[in-house]
LUMTORMAR-353349 format. One line per 10 residues: their letters; for each residue x negated, y, z of C-alpha. Coordinates in nm, 4 decimals, always signed. Each point is the difference from the previous one (the first is absolute). Layout:
BEGIN
a) X,Y,Z | ...
***
This chain:
BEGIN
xxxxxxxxxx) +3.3051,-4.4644,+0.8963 | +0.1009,+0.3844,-0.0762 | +0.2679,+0.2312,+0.2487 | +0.3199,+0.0986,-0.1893 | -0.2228,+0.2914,-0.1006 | -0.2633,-0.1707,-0.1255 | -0.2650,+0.0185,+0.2730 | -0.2412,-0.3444,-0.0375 | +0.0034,-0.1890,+0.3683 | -0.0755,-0.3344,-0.1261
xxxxxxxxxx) -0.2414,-0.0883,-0.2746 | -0.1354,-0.3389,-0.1074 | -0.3614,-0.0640,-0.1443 | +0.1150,-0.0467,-0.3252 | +0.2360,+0.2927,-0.0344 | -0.3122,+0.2022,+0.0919 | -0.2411,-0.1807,-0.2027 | +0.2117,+0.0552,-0.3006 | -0.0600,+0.3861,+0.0773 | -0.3445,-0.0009,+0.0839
xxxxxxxxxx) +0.0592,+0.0232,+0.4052 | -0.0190,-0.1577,+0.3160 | +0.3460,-0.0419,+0.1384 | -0.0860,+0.2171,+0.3082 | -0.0683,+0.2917,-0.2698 | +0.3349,-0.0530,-0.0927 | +0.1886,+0.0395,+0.3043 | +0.1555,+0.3396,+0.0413 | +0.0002,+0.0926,-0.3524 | +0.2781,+0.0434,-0.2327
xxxxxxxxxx) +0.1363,-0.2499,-0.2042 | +0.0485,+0.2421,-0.2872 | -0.3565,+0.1246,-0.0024 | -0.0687,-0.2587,-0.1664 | +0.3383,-0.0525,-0.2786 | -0.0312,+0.3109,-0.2662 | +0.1638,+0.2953,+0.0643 | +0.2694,-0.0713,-0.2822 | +0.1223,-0.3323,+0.1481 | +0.0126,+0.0972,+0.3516
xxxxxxxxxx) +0.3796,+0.1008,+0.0263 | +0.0837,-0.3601,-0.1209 | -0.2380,-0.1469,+0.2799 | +0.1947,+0.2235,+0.2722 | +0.2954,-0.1348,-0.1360 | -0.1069,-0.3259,+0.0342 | -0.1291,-0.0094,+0.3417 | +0.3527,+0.1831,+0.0660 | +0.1943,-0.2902,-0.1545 | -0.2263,-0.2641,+0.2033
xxxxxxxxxx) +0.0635,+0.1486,+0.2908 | +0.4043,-0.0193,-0.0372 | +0.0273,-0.4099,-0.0677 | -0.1261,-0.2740,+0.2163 | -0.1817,-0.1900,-0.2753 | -0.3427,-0.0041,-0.2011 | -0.0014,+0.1940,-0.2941 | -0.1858,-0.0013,-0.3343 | -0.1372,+0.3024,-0.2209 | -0.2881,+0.0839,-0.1943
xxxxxxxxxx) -0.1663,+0.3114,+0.0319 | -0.3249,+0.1831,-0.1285 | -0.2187,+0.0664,+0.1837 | -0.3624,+0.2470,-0.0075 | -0.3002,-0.1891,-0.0171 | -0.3702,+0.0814,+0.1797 | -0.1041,+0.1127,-0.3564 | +0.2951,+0.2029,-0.0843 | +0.1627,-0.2762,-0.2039 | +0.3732,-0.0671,+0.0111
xxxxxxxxxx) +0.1154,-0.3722,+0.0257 | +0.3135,-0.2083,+0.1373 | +0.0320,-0.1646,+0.3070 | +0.3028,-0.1921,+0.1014 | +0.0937,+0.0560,+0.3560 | +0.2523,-0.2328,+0.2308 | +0.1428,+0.2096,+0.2498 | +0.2062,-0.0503,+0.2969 | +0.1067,+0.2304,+0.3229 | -0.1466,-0.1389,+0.3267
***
């Protein structure tokens, strides 16, 4: 689970394993450290659009991998 500005306060094992992490290395960071620089306006405008409806949405983003590669990952997101 990210803030509106991206700050990580929740992260499951598997969202961390998939980067190489514990989830409790996780926790504080930013979201976009780990989406390349080039797709992060379209991330902040997706966490802006979650957070203005009351229901789960989908998207697909890239994200930065341990090794420096670049991959998709879909994401369901919803505001608490």
């Amino acid at each position: 689970m990210a803030s509106p500005d991206g700050e990580l306060r929740f992260v499951n094992h598997a969202y961390a394993r998939h980067y190489g992490r514990e989830p409790g290395e996780m926790i504080g960071k930013s979201l976009f450290d780990f989406i390349p620089e080039t797709n992060r306006p379209a991330a902040v405008d997706h966490l802006r659009m979650v957070c203005s409806v009351d229901h789960s949405v989908e998207n697909e983003n890239q994200v930065v991998l341990p090794n420096g590669q670049i991959r998709w990952m879909g994401w369901t997101n919803k505001a608490p």
